[in-house]
PyMOL Python script that loads the backbone (N, CA, C, O; Angstrom):
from pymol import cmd

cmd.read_pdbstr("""\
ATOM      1  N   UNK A   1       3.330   0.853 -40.767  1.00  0.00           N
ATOM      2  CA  UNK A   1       4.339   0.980 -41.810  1.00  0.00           C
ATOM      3  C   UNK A   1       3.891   0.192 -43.050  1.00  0.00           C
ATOM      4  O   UNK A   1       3.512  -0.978 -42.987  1.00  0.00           O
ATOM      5  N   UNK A   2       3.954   0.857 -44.096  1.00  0.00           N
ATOM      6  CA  UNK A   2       3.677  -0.074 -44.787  1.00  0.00           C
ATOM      7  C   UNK A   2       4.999  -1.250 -45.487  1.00  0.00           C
ATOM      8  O   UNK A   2       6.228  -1.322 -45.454  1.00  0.00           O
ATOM      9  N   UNK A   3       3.885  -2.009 -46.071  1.00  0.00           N
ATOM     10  CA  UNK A   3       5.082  -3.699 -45.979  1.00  0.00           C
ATOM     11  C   UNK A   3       5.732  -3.201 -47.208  1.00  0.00           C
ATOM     12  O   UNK A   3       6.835  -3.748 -47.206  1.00  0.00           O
ATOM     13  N   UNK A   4       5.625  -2.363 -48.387  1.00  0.00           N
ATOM     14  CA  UNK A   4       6.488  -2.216 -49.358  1.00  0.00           C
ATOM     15  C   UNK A   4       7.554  -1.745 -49.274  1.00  0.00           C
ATOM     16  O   UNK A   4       8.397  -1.893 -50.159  1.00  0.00           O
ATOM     17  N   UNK A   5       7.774  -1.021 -48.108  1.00  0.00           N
ATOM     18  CA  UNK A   5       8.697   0.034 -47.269  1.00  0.00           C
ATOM     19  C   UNK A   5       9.936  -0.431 -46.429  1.00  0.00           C
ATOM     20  O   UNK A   5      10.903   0.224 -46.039  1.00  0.00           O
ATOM     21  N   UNK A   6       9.621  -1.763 -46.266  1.00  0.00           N
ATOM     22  CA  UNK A   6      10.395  -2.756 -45.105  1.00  0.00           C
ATOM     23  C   UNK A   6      11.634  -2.443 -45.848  1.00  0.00           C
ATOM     24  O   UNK A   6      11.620  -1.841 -46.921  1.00  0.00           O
ATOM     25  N   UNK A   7      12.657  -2.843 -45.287  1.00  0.00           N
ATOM     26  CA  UNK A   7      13.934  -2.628 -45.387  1.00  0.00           C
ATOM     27  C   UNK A   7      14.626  -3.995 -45.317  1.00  0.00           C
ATOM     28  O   UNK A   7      14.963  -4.550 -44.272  1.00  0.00           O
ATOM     29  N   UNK A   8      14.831  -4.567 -46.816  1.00  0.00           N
ATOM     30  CA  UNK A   8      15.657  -5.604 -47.204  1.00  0.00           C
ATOM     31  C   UNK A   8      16.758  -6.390 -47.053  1.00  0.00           C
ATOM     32  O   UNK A   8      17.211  -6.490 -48.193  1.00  0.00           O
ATOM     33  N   UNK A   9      17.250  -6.829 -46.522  1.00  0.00           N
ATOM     34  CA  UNK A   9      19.196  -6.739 -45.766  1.00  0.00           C
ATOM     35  C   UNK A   9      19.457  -7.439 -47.131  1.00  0.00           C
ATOM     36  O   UNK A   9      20.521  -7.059 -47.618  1.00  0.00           O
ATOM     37  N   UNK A  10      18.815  -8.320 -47.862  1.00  0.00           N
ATOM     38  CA  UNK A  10      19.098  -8.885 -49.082  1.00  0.00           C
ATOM     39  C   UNK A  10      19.534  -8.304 -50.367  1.00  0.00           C
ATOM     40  O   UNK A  10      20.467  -8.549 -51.133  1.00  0.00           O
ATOM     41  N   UNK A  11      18.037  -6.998 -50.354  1.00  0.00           N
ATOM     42  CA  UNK A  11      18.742  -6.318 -51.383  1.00  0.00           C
ATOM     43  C   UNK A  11      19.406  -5.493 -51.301  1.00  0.00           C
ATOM     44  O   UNK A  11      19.932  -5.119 -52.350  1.00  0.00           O
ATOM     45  N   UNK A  12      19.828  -4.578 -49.688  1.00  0.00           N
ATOM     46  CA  UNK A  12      20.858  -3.974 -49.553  1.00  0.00           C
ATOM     47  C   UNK A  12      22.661  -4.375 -49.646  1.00  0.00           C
ATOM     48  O   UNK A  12      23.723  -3.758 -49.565  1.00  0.00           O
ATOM     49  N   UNK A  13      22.251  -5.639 -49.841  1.00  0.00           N
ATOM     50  CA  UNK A  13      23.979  -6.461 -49.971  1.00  0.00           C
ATOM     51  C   UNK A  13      24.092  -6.552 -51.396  1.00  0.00           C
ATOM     52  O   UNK A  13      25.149  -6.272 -51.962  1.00  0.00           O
ATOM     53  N   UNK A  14      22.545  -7.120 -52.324  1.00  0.00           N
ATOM     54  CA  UNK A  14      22.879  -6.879 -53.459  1.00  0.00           C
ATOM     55  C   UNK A  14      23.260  -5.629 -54.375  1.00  0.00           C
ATOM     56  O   UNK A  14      23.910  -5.580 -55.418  1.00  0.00           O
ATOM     57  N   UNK A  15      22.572  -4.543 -53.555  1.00  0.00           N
ATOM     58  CA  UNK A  15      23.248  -3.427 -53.870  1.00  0.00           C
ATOM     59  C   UNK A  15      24.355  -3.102 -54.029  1.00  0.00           C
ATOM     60  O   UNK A  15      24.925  -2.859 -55.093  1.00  0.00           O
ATOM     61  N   UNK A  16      24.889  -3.060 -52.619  1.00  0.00           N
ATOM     62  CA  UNK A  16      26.370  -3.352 -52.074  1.00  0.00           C
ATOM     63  C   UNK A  16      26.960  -4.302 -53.049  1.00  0.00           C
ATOM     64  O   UNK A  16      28.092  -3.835 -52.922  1.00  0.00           O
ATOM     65  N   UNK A  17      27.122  -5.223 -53.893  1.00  0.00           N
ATOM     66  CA  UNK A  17      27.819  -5.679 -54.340  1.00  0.00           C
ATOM     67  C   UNK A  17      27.755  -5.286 -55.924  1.00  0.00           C
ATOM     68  O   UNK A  17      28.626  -5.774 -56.645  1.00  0.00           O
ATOM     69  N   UNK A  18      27.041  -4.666 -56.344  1.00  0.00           N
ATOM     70  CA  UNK A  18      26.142  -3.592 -57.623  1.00  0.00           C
ATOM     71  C   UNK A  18      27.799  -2.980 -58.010  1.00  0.00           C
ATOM     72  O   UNK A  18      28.792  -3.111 -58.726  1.00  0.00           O
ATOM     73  N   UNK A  19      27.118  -2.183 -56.834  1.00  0.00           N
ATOM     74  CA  UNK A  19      28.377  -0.851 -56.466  1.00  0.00           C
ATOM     75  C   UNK A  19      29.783  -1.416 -57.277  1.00  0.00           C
ATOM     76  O   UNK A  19      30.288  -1.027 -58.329  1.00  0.00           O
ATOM     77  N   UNK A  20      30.173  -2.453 -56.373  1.00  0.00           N
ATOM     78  CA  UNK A  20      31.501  -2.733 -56.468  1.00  0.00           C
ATOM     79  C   UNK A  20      31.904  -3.010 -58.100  1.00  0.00           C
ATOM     80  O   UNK A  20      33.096  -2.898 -58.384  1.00  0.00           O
ATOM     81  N   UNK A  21      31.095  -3.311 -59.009  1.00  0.00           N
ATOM     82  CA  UNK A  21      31.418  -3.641 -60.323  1.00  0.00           C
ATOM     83  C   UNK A  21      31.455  -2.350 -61.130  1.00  0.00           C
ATOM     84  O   UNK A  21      31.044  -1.252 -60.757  1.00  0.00           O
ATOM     85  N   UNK A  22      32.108  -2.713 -62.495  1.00  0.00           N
ATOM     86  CA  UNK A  22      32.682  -1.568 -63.367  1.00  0.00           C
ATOM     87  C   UNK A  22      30.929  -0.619 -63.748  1.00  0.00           C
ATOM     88  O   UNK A  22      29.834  -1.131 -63.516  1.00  0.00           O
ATOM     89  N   UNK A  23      31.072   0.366 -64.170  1.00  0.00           N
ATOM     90  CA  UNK A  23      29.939   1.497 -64.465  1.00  0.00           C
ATOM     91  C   UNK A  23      29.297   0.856 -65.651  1.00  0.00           C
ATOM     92  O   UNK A  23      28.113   1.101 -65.881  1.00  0.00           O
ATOM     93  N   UNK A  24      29.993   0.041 -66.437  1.00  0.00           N
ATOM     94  CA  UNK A  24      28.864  -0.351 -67.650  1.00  0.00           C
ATOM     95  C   UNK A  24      28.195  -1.574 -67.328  1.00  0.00           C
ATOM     96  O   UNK A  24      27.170  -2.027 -67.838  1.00  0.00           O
ATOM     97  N   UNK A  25      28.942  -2.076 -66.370  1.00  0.00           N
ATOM     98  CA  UNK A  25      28.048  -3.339 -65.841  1.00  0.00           C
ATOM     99  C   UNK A  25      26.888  -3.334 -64.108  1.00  0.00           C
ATOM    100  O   UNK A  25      26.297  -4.212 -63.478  1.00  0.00           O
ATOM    101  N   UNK A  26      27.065  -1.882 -63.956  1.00  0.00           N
ATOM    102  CA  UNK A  26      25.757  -1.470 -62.947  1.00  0.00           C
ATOM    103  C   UNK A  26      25.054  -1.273 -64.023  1.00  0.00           C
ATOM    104  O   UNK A  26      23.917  -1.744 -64.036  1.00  0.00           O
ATOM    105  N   UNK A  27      25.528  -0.557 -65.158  1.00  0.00           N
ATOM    106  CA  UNK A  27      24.187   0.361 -66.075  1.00  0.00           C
ATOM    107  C   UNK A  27      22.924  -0.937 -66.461  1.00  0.00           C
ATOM    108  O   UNK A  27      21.719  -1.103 -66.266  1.00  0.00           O
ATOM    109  N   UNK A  28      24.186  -1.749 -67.181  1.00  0.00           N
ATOM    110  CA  UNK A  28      23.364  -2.911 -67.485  1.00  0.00           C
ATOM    111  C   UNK A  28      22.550  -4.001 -66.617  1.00  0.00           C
ATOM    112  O   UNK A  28      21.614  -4.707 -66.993  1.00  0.00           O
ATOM    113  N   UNK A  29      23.217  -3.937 -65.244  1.00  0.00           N
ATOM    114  CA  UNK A  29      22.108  -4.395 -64.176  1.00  0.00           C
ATOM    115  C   UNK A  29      21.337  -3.639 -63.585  1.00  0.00           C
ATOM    116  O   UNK A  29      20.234  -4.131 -63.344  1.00  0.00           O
ATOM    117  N   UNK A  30      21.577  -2.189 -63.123  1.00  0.00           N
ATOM    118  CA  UNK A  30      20.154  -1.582 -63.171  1.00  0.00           C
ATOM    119  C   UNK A  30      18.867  -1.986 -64.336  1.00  0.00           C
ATOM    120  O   UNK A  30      17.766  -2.501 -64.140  1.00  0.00           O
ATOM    121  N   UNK A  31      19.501  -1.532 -65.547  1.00  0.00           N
ATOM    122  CA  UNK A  31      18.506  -2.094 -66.392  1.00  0.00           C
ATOM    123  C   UNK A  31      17.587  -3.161 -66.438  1.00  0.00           C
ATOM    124  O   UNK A  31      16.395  -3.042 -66.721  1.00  0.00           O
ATOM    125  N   UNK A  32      18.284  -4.411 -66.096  1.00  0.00           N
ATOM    126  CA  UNK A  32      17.899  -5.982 -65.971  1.00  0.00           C
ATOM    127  C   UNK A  32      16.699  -5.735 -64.768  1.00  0.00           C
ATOM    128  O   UNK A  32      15.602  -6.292 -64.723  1.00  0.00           O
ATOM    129  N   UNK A  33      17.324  -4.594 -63.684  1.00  0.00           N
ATOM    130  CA  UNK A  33      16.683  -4.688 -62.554  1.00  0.00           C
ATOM    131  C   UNK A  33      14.785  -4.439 -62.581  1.00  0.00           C
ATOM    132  O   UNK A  33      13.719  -4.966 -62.262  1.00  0.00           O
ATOM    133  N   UNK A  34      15.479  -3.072 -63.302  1.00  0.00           N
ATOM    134  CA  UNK A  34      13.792  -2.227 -63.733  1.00  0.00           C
ATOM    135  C   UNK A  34      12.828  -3.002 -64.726  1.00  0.00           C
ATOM    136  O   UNK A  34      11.626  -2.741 -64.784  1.00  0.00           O
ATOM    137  N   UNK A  35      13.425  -3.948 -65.482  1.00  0.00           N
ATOM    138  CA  UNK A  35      12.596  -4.582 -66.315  1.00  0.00           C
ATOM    139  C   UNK A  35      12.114  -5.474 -65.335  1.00  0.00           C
ATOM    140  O   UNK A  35      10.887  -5.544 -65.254  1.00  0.00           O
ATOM    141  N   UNK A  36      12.756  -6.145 -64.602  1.00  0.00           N
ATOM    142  CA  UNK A  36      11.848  -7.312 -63.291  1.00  0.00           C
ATOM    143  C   UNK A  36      11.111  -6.495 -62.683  1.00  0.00           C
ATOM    144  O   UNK A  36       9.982  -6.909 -62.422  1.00  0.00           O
ATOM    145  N   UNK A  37      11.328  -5.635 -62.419  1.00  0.00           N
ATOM    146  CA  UNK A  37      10.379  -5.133 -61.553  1.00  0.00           C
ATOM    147  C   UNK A  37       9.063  -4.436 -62.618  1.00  0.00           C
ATOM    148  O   UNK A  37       7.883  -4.590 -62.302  1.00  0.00           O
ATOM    149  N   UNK A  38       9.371  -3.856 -63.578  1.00  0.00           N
ATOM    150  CA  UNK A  38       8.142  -3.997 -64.417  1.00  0.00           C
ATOM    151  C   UNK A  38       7.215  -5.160 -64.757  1.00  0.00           C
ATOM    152  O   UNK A  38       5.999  -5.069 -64.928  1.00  0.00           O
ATOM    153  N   UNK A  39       7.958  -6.266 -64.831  1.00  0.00           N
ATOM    154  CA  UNK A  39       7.320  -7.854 -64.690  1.00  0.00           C
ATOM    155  C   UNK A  39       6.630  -8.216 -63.480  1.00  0.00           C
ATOM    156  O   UNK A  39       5.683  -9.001 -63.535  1.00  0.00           O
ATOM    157  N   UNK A  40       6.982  -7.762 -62.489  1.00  0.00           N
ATOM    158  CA  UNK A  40       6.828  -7.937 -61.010  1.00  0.00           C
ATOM    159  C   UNK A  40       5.517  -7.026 -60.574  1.00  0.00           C
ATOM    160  O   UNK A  40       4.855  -7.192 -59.549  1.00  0.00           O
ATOM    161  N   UNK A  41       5.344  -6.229 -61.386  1.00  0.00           N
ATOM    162  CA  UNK A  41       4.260  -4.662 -61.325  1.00  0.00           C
ATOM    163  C   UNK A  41       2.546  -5.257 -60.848  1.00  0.00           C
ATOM    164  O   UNK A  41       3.710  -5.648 -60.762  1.00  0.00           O
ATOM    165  N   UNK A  42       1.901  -5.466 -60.677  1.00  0.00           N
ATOM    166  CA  UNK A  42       0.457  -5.722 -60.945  1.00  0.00           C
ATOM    167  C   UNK A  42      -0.068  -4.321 -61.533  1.00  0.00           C
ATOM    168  O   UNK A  42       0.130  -3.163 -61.164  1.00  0.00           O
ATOM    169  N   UNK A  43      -1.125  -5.098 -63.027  1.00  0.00           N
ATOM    170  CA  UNK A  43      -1.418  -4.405 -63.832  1.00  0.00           C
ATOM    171  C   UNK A  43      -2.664  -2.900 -62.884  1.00  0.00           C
ATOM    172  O   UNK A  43      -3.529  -3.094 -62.031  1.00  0.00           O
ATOM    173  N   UNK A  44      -2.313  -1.841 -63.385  1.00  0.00           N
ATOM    174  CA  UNK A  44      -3.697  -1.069 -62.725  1.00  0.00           C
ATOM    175  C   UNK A  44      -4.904  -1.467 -63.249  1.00  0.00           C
ATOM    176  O   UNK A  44      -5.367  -1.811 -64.337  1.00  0.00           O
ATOM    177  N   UNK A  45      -5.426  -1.230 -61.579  1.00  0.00           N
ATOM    178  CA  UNK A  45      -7.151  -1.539 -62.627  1.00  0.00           C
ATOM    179  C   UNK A  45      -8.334  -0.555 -61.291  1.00  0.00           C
ATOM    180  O   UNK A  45      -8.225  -0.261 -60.101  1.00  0.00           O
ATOM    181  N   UNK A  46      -9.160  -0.390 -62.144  1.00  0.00           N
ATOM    182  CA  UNK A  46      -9.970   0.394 -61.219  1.00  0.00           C
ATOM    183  C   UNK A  46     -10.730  -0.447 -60.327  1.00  0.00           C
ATOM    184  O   UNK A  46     -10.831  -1.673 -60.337  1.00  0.00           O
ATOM    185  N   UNK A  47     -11.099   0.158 -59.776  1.00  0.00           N
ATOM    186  CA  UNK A  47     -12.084  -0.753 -58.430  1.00  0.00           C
ATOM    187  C   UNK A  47     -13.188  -1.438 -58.827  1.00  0.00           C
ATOM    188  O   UNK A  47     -13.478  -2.528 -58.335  1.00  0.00           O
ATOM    189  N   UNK A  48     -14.220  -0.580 -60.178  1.00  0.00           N
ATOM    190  CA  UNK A  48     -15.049  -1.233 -60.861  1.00  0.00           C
ATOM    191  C   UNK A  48     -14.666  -2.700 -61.096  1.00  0.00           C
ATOM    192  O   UNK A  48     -15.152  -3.632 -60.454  1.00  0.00           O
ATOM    193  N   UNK A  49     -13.524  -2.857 -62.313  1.00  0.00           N
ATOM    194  CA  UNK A  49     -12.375  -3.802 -63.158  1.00  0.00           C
ATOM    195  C   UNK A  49     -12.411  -4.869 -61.737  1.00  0.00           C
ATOM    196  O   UNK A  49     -12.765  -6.045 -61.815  1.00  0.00           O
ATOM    197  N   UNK A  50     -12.055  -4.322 -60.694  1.00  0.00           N
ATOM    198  CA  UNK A  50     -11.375  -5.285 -59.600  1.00  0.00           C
ATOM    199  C   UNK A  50     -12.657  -5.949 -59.038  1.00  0.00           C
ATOM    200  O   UNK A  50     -12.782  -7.173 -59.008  1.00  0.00           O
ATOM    201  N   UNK A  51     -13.593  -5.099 -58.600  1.00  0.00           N
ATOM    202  CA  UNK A  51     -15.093  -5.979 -58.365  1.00  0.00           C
ATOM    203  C   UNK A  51     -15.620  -6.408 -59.268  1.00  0.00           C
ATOM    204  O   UNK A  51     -16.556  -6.970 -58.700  1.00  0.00           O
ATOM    205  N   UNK A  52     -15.745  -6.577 -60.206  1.00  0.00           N
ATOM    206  CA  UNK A  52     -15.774  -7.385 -61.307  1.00  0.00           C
ATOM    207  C   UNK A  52     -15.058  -8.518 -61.272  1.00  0.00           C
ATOM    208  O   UNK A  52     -15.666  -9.560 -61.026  1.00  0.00           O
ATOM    209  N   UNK A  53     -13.854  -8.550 -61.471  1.00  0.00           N
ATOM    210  CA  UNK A  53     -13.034  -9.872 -60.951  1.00  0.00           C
ATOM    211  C   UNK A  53     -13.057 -10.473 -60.188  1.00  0.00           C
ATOM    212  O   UNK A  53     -12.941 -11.688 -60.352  1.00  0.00           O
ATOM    213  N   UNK A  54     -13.259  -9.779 -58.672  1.00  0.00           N
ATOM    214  CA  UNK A  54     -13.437 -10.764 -57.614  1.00  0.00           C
ATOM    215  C   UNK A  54     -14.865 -11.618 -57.737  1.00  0.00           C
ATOM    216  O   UNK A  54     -14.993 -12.734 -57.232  1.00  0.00           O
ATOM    217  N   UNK A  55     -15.924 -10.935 -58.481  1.00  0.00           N
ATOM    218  CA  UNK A  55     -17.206 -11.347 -58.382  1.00  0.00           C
ATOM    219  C   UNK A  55     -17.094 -12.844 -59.181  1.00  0.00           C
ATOM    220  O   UNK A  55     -17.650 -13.843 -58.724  1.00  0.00           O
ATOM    221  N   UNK A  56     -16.160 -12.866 -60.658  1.00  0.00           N
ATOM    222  CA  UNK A  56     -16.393 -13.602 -61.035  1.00  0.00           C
ATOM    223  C   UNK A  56     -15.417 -14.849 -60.628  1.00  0.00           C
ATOM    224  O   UNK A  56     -15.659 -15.887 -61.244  1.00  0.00           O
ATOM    225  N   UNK A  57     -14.428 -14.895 -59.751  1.00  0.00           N
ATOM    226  CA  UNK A  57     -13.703 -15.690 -59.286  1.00  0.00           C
ATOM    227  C   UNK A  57     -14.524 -16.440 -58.275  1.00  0.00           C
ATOM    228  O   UNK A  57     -14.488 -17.670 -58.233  1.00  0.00           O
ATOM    229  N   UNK A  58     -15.208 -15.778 -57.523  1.00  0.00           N
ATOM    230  CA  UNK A  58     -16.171 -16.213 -56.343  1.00  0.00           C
ATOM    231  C   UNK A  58     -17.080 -17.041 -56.571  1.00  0.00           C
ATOM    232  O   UNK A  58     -17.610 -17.548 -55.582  1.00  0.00           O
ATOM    233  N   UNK A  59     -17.568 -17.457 -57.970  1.00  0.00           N
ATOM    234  CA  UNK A  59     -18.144 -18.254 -58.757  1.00  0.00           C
ATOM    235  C   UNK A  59     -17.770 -19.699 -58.534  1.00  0.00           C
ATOM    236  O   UNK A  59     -16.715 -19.832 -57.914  1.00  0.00           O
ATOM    237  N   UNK A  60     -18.332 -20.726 -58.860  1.00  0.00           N
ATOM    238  CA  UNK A  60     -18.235 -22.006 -58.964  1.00  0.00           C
ATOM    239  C   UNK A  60     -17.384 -21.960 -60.115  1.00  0.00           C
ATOM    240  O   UNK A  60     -17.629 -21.098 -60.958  1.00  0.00           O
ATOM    241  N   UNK A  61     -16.364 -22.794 -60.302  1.00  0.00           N
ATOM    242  CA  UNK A  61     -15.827 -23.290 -61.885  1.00  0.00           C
ATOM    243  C   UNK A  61     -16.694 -24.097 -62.747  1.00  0.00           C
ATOM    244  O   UNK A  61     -16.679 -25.308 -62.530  1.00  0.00           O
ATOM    245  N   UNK A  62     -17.301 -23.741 -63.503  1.00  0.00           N
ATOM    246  CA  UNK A  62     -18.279 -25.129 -64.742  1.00  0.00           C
ATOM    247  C   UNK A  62     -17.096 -25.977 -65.363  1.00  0.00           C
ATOM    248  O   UNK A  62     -16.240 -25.644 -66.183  1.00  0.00           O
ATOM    249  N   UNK A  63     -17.377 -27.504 -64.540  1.00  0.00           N
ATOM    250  CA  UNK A  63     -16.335 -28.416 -65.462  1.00  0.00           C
ATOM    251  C   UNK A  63     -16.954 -28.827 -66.722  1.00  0.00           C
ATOM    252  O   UNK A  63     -18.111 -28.422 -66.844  1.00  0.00           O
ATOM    253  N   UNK A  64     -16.525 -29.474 -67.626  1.00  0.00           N
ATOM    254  CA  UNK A  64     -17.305 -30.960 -68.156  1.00  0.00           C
ATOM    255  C   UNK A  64     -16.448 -31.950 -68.349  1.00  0.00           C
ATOM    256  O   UNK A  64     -15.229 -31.855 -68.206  1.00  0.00           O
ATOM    257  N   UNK A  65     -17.136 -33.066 -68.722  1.00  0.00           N
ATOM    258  CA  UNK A  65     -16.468 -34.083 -68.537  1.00  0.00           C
ATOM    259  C   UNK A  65     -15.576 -34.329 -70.167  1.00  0.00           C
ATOM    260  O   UNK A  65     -15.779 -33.837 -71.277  1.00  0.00           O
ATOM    261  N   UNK A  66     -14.384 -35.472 -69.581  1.00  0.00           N
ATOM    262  CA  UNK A  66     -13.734 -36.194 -70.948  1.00  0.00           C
ATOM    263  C   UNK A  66     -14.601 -36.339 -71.833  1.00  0.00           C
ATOM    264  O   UNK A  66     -14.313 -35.734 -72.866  1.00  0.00           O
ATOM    265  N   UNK A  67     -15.931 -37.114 -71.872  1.00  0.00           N
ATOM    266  CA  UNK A  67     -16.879 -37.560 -72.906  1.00  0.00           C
ATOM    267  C   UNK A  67     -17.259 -35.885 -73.883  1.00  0.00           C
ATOM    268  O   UNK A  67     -16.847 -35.566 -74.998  1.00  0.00           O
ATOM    269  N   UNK A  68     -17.988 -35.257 -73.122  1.00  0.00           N
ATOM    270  CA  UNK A  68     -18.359 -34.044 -73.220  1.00  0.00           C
ATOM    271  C   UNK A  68     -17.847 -32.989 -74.161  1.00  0.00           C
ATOM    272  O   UNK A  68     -18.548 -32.218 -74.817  1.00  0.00           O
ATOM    273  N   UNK A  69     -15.654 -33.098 -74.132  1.00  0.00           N
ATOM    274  CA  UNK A  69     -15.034 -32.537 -74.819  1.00  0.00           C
ATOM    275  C   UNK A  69     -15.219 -33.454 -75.811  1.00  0.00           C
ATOM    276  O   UNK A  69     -16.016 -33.090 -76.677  1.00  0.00           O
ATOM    277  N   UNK A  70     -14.647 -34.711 -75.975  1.00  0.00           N
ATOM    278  CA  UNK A  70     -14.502 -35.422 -77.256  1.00  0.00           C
ATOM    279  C   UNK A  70     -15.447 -35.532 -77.785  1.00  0.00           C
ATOM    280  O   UNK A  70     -15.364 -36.012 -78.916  1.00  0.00           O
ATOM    281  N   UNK A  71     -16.826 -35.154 -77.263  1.00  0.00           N
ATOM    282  CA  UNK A  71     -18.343 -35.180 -78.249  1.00  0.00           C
ATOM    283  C   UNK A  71     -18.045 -33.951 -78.933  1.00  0.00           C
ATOM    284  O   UNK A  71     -18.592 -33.859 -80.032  1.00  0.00           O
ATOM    285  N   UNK A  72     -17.240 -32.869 -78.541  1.00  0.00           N
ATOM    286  CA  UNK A  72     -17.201 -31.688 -79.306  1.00  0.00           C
ATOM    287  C   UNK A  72     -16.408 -31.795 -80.466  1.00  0.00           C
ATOM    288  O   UNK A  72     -16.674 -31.512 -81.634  1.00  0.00           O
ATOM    289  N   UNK A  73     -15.245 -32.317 -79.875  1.00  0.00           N
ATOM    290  CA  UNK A  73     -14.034 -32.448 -80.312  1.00  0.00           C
ATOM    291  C   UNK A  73     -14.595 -33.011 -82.085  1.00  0.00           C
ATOM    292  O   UNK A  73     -14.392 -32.480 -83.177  1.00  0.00           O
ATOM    293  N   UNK A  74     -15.314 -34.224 -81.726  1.00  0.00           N
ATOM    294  CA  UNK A  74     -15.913 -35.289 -83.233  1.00  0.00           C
ATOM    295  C   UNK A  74     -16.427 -34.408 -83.859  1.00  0.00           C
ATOM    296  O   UNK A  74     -16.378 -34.555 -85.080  1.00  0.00           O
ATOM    297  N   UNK A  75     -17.035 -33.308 -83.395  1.00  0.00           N
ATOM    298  CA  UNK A  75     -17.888 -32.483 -84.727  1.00  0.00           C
ATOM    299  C   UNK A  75     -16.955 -32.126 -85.863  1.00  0.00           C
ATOM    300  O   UNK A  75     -17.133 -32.410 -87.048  1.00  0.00           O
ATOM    301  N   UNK A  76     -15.452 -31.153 -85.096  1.00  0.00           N
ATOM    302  CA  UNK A  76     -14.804 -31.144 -86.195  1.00  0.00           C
ATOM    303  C   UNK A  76     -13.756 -31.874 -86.750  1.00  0.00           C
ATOM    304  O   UNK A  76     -13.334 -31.401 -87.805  1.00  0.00           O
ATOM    305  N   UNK A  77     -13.119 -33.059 -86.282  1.00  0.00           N
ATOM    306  CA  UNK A  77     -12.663 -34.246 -86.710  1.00  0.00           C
ATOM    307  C   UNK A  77     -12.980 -35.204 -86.385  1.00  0.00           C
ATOM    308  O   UNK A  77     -12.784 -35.603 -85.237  1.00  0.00           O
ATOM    309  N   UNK A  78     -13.681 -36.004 -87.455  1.00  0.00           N
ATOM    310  CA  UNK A  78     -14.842 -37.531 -87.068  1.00  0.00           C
ATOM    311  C   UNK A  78     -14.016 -38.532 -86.922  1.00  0.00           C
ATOM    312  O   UNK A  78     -14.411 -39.679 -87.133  1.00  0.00           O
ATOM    313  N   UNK A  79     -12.647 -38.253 -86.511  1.00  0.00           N
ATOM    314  CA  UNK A  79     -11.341 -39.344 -86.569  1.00  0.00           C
ATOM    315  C   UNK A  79     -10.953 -39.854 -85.287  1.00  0.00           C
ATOM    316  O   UNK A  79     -10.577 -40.982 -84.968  1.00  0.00           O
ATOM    317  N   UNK A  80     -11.157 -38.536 -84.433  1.00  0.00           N
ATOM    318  CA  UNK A  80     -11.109 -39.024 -83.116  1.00  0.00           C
ATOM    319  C   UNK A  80     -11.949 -39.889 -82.449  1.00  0.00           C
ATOM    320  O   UNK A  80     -11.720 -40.191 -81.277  1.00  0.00           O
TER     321      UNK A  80
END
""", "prot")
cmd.dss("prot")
cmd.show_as("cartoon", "prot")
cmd.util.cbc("prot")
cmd.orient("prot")
């Protein structure tokens, strides 16, 4: 089964309680609803896009150090 499919008891009560309010105030929480869940979406991406990403996550992070930034930092304000 897939897991997107599962069956909610949470959001079936919130439903259930949807219902019970006046028609302009479902309209306006459906609405609220579909925009979270557009927020909630993961962006498409092709498989290329996606191995690409994983490749570069799999990477070491390059730190540098405090000194390192503020040596940069002085080039363009000699104040710091």
């Amino acid at each position: 089964m897939n897991k997107h499919l599962r069956k909610s008891t949470s959001l079936d009560q919130a439903v259930e309680a949807a219902r019970a309010l006046p028609e302009a105030a479902q309209d306006l929480l459906a609405h609220e609803i579909m925009e979270s869940i557009a927020d909630l979406t993961p962006p498409a991406r092709s498989p290329e896009r996606q191995a690409v990403i994983k490749e570069r996550l799999s990477k070491p992070l390059n730190t540098i150090s405090r000194d390192e930034v503020m040596s940069v930092l002085r080039r363009y304000d000699r104040f710091l």
